[in-house]
Rosetta silent file (secondary structure, phi, psi, omega in degrees, C-alpha in Angstrom):
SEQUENCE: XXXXXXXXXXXXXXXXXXXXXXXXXXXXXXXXXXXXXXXXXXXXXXXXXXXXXXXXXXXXXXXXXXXXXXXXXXXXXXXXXXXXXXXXXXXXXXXXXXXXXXXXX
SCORE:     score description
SCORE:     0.000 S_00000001
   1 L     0.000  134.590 -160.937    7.141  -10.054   72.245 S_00000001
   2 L   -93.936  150.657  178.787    4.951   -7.348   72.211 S_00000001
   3 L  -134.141   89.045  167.823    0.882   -8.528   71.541 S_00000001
   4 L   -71.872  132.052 -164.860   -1.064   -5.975   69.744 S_00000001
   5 L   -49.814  169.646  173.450   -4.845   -6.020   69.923 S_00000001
   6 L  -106.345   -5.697  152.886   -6.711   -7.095   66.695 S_00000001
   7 H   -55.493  -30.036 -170.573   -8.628   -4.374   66.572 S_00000001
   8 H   -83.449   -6.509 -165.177   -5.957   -1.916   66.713 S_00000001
   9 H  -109.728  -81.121 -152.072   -3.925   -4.174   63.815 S_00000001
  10 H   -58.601  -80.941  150.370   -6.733   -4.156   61.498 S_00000001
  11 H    24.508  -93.997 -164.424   -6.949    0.135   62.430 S_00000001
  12 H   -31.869  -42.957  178.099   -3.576   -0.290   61.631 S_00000001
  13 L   -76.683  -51.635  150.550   -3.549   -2.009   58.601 S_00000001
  14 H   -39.998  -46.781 -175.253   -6.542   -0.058   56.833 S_00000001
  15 H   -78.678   -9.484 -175.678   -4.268    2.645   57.497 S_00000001
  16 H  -102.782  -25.159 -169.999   -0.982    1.648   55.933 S_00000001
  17 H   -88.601   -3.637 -172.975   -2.668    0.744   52.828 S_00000001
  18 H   -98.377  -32.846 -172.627   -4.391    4.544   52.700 S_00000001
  19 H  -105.970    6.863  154.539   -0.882    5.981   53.513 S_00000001
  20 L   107.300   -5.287 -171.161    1.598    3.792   51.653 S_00000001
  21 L   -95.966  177.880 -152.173    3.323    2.206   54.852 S_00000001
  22 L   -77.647  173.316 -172.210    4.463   -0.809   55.415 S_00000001
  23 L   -79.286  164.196  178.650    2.328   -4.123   56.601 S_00000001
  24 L   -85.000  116.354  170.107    2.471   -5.605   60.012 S_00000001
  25 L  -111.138 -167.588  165.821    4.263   -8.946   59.873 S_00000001
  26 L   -80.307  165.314  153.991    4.060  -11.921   61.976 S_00000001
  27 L   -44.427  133.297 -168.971    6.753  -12.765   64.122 S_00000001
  28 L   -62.479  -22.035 -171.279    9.480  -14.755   62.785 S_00000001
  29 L   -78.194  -26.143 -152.346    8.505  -17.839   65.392 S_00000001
  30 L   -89.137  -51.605 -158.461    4.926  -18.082   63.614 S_00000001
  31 L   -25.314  149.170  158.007    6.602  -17.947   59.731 S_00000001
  32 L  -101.357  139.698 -174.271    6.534  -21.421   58.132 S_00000001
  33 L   -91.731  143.621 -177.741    9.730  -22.670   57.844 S_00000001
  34 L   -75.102  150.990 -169.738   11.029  -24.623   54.876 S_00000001
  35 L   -98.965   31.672  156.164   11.076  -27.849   55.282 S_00000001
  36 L   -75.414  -35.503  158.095   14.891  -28.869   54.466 S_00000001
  37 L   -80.475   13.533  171.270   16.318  -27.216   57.591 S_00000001
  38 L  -118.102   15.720  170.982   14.624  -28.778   59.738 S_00000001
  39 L  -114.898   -0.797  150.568   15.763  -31.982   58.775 S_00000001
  40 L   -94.508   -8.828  152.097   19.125  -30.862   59.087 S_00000001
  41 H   -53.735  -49.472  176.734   18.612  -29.947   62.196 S_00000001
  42 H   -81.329   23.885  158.638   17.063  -33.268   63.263 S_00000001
  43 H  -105.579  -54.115  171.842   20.186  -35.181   62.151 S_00000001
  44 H   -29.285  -53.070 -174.489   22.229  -32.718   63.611 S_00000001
  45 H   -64.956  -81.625  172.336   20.231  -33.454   66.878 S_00000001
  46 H   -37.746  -38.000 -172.377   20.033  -37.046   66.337 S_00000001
  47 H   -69.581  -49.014 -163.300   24.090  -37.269   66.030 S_00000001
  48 H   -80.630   -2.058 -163.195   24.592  -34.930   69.113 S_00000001
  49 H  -100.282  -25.437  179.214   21.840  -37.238   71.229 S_00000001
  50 H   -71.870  -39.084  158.397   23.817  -40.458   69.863 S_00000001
  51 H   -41.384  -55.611 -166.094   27.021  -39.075   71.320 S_00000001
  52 H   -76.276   19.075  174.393   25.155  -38.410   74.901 S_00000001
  53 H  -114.291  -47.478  148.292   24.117  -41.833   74.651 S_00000001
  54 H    -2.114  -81.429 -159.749   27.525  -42.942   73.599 S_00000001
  55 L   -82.744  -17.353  153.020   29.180  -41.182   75.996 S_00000001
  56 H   -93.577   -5.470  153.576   26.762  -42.300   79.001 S_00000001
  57 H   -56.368  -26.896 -163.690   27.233  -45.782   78.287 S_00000001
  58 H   -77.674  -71.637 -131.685   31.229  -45.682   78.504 S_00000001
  59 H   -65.096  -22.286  171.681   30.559  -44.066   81.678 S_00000001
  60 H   -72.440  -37.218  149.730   28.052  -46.772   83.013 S_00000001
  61 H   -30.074  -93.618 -142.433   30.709  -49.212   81.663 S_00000001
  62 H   -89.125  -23.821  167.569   33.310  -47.905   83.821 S_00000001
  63 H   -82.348  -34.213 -167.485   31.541  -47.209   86.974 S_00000001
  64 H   -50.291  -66.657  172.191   29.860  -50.998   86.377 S_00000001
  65 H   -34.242  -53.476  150.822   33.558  -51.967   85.763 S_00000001
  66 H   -38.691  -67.676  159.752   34.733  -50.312   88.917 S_00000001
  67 H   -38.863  -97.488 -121.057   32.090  -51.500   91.018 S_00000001
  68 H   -92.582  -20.473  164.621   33.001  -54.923   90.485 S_00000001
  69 H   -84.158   -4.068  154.287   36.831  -54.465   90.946 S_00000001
  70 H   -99.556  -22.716 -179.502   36.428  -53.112   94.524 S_00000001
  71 H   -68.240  -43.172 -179.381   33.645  -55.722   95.407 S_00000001
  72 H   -42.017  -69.710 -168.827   36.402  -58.235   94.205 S_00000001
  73 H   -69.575   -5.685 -169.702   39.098  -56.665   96.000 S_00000001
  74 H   -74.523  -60.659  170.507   37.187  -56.023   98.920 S_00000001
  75 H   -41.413  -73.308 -169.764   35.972  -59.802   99.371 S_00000001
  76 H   -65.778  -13.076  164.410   39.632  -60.877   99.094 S_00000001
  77 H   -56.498  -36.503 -160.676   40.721  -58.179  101.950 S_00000001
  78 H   -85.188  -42.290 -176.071   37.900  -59.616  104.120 S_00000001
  79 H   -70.557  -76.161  153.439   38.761  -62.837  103.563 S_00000001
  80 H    -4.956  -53.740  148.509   42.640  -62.397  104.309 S_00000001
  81 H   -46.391  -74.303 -175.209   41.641  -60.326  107.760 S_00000001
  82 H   -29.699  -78.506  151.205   39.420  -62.861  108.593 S_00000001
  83 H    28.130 -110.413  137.226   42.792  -64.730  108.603 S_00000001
  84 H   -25.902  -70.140 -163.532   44.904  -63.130  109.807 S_00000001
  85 H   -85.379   -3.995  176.187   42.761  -62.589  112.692 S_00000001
  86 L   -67.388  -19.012 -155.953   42.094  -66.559  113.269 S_00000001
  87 L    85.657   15.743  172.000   46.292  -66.891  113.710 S_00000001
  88 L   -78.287  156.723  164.850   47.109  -68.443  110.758 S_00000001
  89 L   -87.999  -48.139 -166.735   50.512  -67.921  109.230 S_00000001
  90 L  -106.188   72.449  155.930   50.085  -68.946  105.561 S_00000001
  91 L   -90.342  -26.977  172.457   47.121  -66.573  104.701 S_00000001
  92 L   -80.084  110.940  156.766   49.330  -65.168  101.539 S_00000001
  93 L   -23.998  111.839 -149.120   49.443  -67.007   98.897 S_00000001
  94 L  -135.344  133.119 -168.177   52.925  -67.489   98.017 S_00000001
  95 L   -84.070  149.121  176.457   53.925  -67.498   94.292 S_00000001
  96 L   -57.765  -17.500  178.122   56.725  -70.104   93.016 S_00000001
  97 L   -77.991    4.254 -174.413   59.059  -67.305   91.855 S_00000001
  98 L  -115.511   -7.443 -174.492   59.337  -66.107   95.538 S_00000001
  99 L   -61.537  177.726  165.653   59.477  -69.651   97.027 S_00000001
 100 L   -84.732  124.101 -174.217   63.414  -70.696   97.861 S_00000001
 101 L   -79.346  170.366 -163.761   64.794  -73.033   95.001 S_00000001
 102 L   -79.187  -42.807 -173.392   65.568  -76.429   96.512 S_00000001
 103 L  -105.595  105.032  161.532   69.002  -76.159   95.133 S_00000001
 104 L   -76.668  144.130 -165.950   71.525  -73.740   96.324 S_00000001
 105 L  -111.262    0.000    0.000   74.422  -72.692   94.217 S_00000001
């Protein structure tokens, strides 16, 4: 943006009205703006900021989620070693569909 002096803009001005040219306007940033588009903008805004809020919640959700399924699985790993490394035999649980039925056919 270019910043012209104010002397040389009044100069300037006196002079467009003796020779017919046109006026010096402000910059489109300074204009006042009406004030329906800027309240579609700030729902527009609000909507896209509810998404980012949205969308960093699932993701705290899911590392939160995450997190606690590897502390979980971690704990029972530790536990299991631990185990293991005492010299027990029956550290795995062992479910009834894998047991031997009492009665062979």
């Amino acid at each position: 943006m270019n910043v012209i002096s104010l002397d040389r803009a009044r100069d300037r001005r006196r002079g467009a009205r003796l020779l017919g040219q046109r006026r010096i306007e402000p910059p489109s940033a300074l204009a006042v703006r009406p004030a329906h588009p800027l309240q579609d903008t700030d729902a527009d805004e609000d909507r896209l900021r509810m998404r980012q809020n949205l969308a960093a919640f699932l993701v705290i959700v899911v590392i939160v989620g995450f997190g606690s399924w590897l502390m979980t699985s971690l704990h029972y790993y530790s536990h299991l070693q631990a185990c293991i490394e005492a010299g027990h035999r029956n550290c795995l649980p062992l479910e009834s569909r894998y047991l031997a039925s009492p009665h062979w056919r």
